[in-house]
C-alpha positions in Angstrom: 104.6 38.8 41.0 107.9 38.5 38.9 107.4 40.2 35.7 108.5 38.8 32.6 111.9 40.2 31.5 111.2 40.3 28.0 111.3 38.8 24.9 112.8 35.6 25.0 112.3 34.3 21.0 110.3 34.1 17.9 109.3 30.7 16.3 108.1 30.6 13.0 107.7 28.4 9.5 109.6 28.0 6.6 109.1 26.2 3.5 112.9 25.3 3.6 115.5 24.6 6.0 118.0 25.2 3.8 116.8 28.5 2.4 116.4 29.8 5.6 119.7 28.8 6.8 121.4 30.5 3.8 119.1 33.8 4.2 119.8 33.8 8.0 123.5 33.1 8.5 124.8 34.6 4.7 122.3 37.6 5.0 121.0 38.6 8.0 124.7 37.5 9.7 122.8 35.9 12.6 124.3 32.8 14.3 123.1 29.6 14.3 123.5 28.3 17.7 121.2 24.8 17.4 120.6 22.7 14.7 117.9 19.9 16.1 114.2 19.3 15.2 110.9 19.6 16.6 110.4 17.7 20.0 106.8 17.2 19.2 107.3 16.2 15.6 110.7 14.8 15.2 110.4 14.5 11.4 110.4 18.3 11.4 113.7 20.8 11.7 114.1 23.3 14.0 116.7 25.6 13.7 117.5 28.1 16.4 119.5 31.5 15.2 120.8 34.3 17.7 123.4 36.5 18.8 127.3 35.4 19.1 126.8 33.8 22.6 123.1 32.3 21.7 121.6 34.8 24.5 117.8 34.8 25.8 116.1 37.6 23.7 118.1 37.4 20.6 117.4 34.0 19.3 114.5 33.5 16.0 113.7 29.9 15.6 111.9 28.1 12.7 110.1 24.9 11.5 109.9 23.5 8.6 106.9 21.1 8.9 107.1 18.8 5.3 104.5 19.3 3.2 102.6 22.5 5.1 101.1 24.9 2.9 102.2 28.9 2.4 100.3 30.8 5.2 98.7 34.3 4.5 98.6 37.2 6.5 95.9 39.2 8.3 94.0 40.4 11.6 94.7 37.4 14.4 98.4 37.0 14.1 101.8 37.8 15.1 102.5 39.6 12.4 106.3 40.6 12.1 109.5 39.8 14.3 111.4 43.2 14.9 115.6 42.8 15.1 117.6 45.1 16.9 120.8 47.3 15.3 122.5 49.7 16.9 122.2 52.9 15.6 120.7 54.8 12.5 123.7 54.4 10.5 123.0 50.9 10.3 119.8 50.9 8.7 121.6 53.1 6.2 124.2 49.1 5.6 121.0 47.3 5.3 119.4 49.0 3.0 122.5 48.9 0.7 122.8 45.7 1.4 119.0 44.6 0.9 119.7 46.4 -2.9 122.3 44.7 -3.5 121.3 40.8 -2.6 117.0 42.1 -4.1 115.4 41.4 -0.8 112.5 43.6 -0.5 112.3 46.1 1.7 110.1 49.4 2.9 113.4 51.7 3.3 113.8 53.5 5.9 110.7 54.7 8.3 109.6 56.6 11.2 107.6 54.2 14.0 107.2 55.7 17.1 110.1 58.3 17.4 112.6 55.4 16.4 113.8 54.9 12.8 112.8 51.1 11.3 113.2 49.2 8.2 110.5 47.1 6.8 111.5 43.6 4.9 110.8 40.2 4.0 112.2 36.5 3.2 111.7 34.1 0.7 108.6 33.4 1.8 107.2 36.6 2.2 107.8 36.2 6.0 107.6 39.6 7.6 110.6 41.3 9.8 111.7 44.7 10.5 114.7 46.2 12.1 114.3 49.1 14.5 117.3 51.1 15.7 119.0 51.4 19.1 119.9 55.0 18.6 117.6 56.3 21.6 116.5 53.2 23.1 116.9 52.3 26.9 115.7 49.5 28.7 116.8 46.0 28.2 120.2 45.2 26.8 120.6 44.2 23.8 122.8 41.2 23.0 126.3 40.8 20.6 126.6 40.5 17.0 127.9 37.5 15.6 131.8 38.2 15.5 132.6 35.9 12.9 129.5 36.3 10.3 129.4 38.6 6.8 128.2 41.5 8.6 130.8 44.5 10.6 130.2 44.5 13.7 128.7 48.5 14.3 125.9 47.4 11.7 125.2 43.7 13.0 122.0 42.6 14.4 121.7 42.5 18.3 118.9 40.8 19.3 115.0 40.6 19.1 112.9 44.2 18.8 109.2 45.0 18.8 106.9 42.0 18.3 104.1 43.4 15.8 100.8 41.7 16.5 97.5 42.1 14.7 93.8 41.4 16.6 90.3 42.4 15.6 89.3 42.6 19.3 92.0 44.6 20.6 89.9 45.7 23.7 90.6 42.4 24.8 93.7 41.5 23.9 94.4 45.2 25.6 92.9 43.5 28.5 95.2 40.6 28.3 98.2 42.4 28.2 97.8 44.8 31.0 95.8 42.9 33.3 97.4 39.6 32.5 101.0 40.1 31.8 101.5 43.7 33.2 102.8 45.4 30.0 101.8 48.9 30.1 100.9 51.1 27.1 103.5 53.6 26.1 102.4 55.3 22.9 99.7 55.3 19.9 100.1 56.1 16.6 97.1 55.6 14.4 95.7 51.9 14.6 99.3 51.1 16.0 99.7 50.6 20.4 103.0 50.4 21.7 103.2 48.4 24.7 106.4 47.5 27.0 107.1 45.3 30.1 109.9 45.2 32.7 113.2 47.7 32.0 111.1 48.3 28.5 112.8 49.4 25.4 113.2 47.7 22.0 113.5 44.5 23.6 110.5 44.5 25.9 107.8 46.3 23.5 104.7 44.4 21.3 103.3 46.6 18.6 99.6 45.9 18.5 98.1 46.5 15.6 93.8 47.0 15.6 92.3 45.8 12.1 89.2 44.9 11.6 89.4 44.7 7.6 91.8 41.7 7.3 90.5 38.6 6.9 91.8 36.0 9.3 95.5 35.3 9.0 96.1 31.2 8.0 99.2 29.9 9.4 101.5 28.3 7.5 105.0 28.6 6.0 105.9 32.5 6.2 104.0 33.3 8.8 104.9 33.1 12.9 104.1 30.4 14.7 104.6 31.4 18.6 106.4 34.5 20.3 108.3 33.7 23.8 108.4 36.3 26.4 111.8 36.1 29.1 111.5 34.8 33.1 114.1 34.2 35.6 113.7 30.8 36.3 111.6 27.6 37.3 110.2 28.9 40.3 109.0 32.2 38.1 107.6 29.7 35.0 105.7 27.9 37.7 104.3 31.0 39.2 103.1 32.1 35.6 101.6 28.9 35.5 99.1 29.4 38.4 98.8 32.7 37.4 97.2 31.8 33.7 95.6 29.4 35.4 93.5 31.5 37.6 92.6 34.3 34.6 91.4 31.0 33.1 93.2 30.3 30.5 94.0 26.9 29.2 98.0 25.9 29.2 100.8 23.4 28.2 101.5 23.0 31.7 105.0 23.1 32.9 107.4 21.9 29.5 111.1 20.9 29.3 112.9 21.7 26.1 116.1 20.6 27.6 117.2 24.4 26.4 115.4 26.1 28.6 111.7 25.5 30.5 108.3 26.6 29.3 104.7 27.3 29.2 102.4 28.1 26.6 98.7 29.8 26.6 97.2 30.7 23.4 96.0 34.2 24.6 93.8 35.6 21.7 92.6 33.8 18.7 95.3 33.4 16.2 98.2 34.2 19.3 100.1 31.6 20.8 102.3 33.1 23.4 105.2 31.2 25.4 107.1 32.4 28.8 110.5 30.2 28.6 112.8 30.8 31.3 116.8 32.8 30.3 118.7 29.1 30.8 120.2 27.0 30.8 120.7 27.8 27.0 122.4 26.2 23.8 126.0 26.5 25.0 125.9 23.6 27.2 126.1 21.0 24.9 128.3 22.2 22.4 131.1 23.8 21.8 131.7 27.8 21.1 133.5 27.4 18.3 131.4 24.6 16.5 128.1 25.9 17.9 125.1 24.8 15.4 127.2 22.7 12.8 125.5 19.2 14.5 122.1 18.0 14.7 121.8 18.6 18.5 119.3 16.2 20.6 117.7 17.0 24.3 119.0 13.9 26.1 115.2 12.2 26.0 115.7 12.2 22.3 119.0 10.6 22.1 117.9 7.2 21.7 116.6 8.2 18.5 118.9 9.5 17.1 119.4 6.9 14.2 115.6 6.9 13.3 115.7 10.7 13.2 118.8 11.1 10.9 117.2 8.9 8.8 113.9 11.4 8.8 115.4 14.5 8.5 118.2 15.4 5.4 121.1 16.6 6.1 122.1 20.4 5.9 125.6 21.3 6.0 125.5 23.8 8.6 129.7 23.9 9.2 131.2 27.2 9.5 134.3 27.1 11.7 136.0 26.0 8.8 134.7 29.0 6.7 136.6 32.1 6.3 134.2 34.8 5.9 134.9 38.1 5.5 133.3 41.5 6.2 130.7 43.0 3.8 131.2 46.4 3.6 129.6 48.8 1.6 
């Protein structure tokens, strides 16, 4: 079998396009490498943010369906996106820099044997940053050169996905059996599991709790997780392989970005495997990367009746000079 690589995105819902592209590129310093919208519900943004080169495992993605209420969190969801950064010291930036701009945060914590940082959005979205101090296993991506943030503190790529079940004997099941991860570590109602090379990029924090209610989806809360494959041939395989454990599936699906298939796996947990390319370089250039709505060729014909759906957002950076925020 050809294991998944590792994580390939996060996709989750925001109350407000623009909010979120202010939080995520004037913030966080991530890139935003595709500006397009939903390719099941073309009234409905979807804006892609990575690393500086819009690599496969650093890329968070969000929706902002009109009118969908605020979700709330509890047992059944994908609970919190981790972020890579490269060391210790870095964590030390971020919470300076969460003081400064009031975004709420945990400061800095211990979660297993790696230091982390805890915070949230506008919409009480859930995110931490874990440190690649120690961490081997999957490389990590590169910062966004020309964003707010120096370069030794900037964020890498995607870290531990934390999920919470109420059946995690299953969902244990699942994992190992299913998608070969392997458990690593335990800490309390907390089970670290990696697949592949491993390391912050390969892990999924699962989280047992049985006192939460159910988590609602909505805006704030996560809305799929991706894991990495090689190619088409390896999607298809994954196919057949869900398939036979019985699971029910998209069936093979071309976003035009890259390929995919999607199983909801445990109530509440909508999983994807999307293969590495061909990526969001291929249609646009480096330097101007994100600052046009971008359409998948099938949805260039309407292209008029979709501007005319979706607002516009100034997204243009190129022309920006933004400096380093140092602390």
């Amino acid at each position: 079998m050809n294991h998944i690589k590792g994580i390939h995105h996060v996709t989750a819902i925001t109350s407000s396009a623009e909010k979120n592209y202010e939080f995520f590129t004037f913030v966080l310093g991530m890139r935003l490498v595709k500006k397009t919208v939903n390719q099941d519900d073309i009234q409905t943004y979807h804006l892609f943010f990575a690393d500086d080169k819009g690599s496969a495992g650093t890329d968070m993605t969000f929706f902002d369906f009109p009118g969908i209420p605020k979700g709330t969190h509890g047992t059944n969801e994908i609970f919190k996106t981790g972020f890579r950064v490269p060391t210790d010291a870095a964590l030390e930036y971020w919470v300076k820099r969460f003081d400064k701009l009031q975004v709420k945060h945990t400061g800095i914590q211990d979660l297993f044997g790696k230091k982390s940082l805890s915070f949230v959005d506008f919409d009480d979205q859930q995110y931490q940053f874990v440190s690649d101090e120690l961490n081997e296993g999957v490389a990590s991506g590169t910062p966004w050169q020309k964003g707010p943030i120096p370069l030794e503190f900037g964020i890498t790529g995607l870290g531990p996905i934390h999920v919470r079940v109420d059946q995690f004997d299953y969902f244990k099941e699942v994992l190992e059996k299913v998608m070969a991860f392997r458990e690593i570590a335990k800490e309390g109602s907390l089970h670290l599991f990696e697949v592949g090379e491993g390391g912050n990029g390969a892990q999924v924090i699962v989280e047992h709790n049985t006192v939460l209610p159910r988590g609602r989806q909505g805006f704030g809360t996560v809305h799929h997780a991706a894991f990495r494959v090689e190619d088409t041939s390896v999607l298809k395989e994954w196919i057949d392989r869900m398939e036979s454990f019985g699971f029910s599936t998209s069936g093979y699906v071309d976003r035009f970005f890259f390929e995919s298939l999607y199983a909801r796996v445990a109530p509440g947990i909508l999983f994807e495997w999307a293969t590495d390319g061909p990526g969001f370089m291929g249609d646009e250039p480096y330097e101007t990367v994100g600052e046009i709505l971008s359409l998948p060729p099938f949805l260039e014909p309407k292209r008029e009746q979709i501007e005319k759906m979706v607002r516009p957002i100034d997204t243009v950076r190129s022309t920006m000079k933004i400096e380093k925020e140092y602390l």
